[in-house]
C-alpha positions as CSV (number, residue, x, y, z in Angstrom):
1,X,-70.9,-86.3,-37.3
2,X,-68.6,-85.4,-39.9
3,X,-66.4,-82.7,-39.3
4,X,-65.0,-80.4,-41.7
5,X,-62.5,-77.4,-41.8
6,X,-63.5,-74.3,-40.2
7,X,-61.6,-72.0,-42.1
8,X,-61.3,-71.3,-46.1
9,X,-59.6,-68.6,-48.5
10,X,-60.8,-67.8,-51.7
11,X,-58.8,-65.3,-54.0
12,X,-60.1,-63.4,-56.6
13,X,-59.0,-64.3,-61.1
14,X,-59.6,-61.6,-63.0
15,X,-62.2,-59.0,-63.0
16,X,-62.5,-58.6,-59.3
17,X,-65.5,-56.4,-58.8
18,X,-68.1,-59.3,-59.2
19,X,-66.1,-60.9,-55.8
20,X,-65.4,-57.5,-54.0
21,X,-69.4,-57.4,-54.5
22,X,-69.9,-60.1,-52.8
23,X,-67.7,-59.5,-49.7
24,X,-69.5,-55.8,-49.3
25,X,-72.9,-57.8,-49.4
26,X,-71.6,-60.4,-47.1
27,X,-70.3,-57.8,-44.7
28,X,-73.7,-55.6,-45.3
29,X,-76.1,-58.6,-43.7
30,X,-73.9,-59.6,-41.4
31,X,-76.1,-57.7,-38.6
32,X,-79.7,-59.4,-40.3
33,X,-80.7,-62.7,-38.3
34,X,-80.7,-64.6,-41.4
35,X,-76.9,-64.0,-41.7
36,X,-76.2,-67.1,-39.3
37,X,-77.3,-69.1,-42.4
38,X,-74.5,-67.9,-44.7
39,X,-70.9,-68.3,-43.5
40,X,-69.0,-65.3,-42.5
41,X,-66.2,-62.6,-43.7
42,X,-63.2,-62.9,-40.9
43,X,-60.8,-61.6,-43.0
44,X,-59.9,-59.8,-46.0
45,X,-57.2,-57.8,-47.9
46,X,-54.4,-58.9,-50.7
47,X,-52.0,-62.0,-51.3
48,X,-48.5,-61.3,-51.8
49,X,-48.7,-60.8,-55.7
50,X,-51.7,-58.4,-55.2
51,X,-54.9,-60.6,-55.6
52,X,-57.9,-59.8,-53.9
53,X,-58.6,-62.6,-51.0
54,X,-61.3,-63.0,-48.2
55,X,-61.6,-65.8,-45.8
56,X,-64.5,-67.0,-44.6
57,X,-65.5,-69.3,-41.6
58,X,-66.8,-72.6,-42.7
59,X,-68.5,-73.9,-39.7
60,X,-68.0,-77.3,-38.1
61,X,-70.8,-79.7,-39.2
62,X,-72.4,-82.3,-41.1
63,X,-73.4,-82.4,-44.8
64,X,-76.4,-82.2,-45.4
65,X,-77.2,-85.6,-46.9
66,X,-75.3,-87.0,-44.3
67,X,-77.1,-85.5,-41.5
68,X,-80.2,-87.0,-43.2
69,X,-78.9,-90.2,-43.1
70,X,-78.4,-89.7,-39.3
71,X,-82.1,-88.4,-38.7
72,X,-83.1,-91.3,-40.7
73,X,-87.7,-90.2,-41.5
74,X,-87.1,-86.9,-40.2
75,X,-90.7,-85.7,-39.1
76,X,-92.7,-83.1,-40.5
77,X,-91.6,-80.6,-38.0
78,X,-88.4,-81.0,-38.3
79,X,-88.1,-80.6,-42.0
80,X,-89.6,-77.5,-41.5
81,X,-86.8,-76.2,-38.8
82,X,-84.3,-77.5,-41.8
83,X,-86.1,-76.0,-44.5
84,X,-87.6,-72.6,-43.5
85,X,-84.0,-71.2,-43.5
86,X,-83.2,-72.3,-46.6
87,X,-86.7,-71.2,-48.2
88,X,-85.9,-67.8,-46.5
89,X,-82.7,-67.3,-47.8
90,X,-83.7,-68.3,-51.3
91,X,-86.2,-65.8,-51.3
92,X,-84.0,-63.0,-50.4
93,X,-81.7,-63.8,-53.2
94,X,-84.3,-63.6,-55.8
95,X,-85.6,-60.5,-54.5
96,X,-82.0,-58.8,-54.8
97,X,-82.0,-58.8,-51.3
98,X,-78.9,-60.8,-50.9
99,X,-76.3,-61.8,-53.0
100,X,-75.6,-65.2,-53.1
101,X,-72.7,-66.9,-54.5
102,X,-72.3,-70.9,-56.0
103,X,-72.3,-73.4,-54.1
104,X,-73.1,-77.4,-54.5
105,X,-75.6,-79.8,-52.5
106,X,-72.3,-80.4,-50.0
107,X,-72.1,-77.2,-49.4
108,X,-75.1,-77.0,-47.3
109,X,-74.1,-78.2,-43.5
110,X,-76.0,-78.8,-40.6
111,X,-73.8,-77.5,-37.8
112,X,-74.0,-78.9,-34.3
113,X,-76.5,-76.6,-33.3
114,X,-78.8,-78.0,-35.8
115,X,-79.3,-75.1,-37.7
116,X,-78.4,-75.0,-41.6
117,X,-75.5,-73.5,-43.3
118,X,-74.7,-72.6,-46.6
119,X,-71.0,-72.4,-47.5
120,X,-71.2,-70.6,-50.7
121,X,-68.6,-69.3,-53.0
122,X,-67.7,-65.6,-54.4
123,X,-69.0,-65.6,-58.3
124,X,-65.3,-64.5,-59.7
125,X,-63.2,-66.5,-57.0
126,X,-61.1,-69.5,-57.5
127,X,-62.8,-71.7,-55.9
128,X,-66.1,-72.0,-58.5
129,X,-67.1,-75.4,-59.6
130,X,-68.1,-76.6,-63.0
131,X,-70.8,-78.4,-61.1
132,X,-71.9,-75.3,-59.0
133,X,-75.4,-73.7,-59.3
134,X,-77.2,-70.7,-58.4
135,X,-77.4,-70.2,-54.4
136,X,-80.9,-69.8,-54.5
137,X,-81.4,-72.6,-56.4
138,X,-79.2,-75.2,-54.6
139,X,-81.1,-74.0,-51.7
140,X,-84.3,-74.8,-53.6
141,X,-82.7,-78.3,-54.2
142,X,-81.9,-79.1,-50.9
143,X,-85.0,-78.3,-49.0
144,X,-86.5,-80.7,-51.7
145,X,-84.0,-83.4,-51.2
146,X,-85.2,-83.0,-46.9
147,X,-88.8,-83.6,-47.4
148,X,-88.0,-86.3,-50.2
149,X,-86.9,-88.0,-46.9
150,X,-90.5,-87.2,-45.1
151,X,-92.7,-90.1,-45.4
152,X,-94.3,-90.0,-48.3
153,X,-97.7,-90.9,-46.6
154,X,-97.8,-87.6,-45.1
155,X,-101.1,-85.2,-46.0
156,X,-98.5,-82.2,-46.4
157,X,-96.6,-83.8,-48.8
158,X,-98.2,-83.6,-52.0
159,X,-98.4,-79.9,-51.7
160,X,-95.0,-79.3,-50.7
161,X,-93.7,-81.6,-53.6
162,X,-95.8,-79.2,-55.7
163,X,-94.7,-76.4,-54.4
164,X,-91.0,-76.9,-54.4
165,X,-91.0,-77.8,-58.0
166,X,-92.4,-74.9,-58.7
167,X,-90.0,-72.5,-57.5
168,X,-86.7,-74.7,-58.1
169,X,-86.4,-72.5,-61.0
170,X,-89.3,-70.1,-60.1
171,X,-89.2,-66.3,-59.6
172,X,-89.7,-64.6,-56.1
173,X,-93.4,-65.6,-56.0
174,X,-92.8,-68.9,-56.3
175,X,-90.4,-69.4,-53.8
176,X,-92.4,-67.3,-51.6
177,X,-95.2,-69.3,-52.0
178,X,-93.0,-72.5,-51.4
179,X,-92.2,-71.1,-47.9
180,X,-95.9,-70.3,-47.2
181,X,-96.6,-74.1,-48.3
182,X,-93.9,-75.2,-45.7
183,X,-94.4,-73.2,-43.3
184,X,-98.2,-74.1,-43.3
185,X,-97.0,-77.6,-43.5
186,X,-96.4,-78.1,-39.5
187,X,-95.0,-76.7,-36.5
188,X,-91.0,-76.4,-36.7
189,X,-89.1,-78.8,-34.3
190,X,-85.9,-79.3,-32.9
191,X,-83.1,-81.7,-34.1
192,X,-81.1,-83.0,-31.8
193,X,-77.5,-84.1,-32.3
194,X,-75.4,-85.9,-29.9
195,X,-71.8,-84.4,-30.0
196,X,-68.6,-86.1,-32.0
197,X,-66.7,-88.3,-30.4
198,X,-63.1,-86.9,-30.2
199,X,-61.6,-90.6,-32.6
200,X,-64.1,-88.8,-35.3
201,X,-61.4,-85.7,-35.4
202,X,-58.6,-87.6,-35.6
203,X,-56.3,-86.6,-39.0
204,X,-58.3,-83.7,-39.7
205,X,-56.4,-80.9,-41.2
206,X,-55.9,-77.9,-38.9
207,X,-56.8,-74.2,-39.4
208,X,-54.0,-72.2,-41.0
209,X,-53.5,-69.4,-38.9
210,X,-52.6,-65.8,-40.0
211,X,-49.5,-64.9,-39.1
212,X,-48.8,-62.1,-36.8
213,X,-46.6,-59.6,-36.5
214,X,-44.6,-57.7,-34.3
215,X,-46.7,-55.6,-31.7
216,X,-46.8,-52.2,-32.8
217,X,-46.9,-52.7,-36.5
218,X,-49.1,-51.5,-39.2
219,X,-50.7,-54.4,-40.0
220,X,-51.1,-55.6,-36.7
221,X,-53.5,-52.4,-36.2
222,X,-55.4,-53.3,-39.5
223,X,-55.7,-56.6,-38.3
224,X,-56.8,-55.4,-34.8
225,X,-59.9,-53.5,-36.8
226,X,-60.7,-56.7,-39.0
227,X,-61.3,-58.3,-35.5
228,X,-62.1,-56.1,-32.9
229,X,-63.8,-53.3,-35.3
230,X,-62.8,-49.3,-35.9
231,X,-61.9,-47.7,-32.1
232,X,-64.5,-44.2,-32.9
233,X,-64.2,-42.9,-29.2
234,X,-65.5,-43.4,-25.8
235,X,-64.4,-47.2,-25.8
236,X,-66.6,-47.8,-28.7
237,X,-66.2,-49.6,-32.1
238,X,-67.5,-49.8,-35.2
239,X,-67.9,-53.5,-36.8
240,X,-65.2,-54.4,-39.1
241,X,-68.1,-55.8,-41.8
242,X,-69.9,-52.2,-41.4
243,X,-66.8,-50.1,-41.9
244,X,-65.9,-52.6,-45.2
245,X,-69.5,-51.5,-46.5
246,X,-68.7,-47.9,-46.3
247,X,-65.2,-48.5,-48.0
248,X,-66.2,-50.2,-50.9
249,X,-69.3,-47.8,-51.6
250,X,-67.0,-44.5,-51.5
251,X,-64.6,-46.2,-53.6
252,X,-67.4,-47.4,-56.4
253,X,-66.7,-51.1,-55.4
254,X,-63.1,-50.4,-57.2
255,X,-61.0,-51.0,-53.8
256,X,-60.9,-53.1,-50.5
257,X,-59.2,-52.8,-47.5
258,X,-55.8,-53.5,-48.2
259,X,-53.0,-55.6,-46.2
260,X,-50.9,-58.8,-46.6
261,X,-52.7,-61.9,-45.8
262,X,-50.1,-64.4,-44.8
């Protein structure tokens, strides 16, 4: 499997409320099921000179071209477990459910769980591509490019071709009605990865850390919320992604929560 780096910063250039928007949407669905399909806030705040930055945990995994070379044919059922996510997601997106940022065909992983992930980027943040496309529509893409890999005998596959193409640049309905087709297709199965051998992380780069400070001091505390969540009494605490939402809606999505990120 090919291993890449777990942790990535993205900074916002210029008008910063199209990326703040994306964080308090981010930090919003963390709680929703689906969420394990988008990657994660773990930090955010300001960069020395005052930009806006978040980072975000890009899982260990595969590419997702990659990990279709590995499966080789993958079945029926199991381009359904790859592909319902994606379909899902997709449709949450056009519905103004979920904001979704750009991303690429290698930004979809399939992490050693064999679950899919999509390692999107903030609209507004350094790190958007010429290349990039629409989340819901690279989504779109790459549950076509999995059942492109199906056999091409298969009775399923004629509608789910049909389908697909339909709602790669579809509205709501017609991703919706992709999913149906998919998930009508067969019953999902499991895909089964055999763990990296240790050669395989050789050279890798390594996670940057975020520097702490001394015990006691104020951002130490801040950064105790961004990982442990808000202390509100009786030894419980408020998630750090729910107590971002409520920021950023009293401020009218003009501010985050602000401290010195390395």
């Amino acid at each position: 499997m090919q291993t890449l780096p777990d942790h990535v910063r993205w900074h916002a250039v210029d008008d910063e409320q199209p990326f703040l928007t994306w964080v308090a949407d981010r930090a919003a669905v963390a709680p929703d099921p689906s969420a394990r399909h988008l990657v994660p806030v773990v930090d955010v705040g300001r960069l020395a000179d005052g930009r806006l930055a978040v980072d975000v945990l890009r899982p260990a995994g595969t590419v997702l071209s990659a990990a279709l070379d590995t499966l080789g044919t993958p079945t029926t059922g199991v381009a359904v477990t790859l592909t319902v996510p994606m379909l899902e997601l997709a449709v949450t997106e056009r519905s103004g459910a979920v904001q979704i940022g750009s991303a690429g065909l290698d930004d979809v992983l399939v992490d050693d769980a064999g679950a899919v992930v999509l390692c999107d980027r903030p609209p507004g943040s350094d790190g958007v591509r010429r290349s990039d496309q629409s989340g819901a529509r690279v989504l779109v893409l790459a549950a076509r490019l999995v059942w492109e890999r199906t056999d091409a005998r298969a009775p399923d596959r004629p509608a789910v071709d049909g389908a697909l193409a339909e709602a790669l640049d579809g509205d709501t309905t017609a991703v919706r009605a992709a999913l149906a087709v998919v998930r009508a297709a067969a019953a999902p199965r499991p895909i089964r990865w055999e763990r990296p051998s240790d050669d395989l992380l050789v050279g890798l780069p390594e996670r940057t850390a975020m520097p702490r400070r001394p015990a006691g001091s104020l951002e130490t505390a801040l950064r105790g919320v961004v990982e442990h969540g808000l202390p509100i009494g009786g030894g419980r605490r408020l998630p750090f992604r729910r107590a971002l939402v409520g920021v950023v809606v009293a401020a009218g999505l003009t501010a985050a929560v602000v401290f010195t990120i390395g």
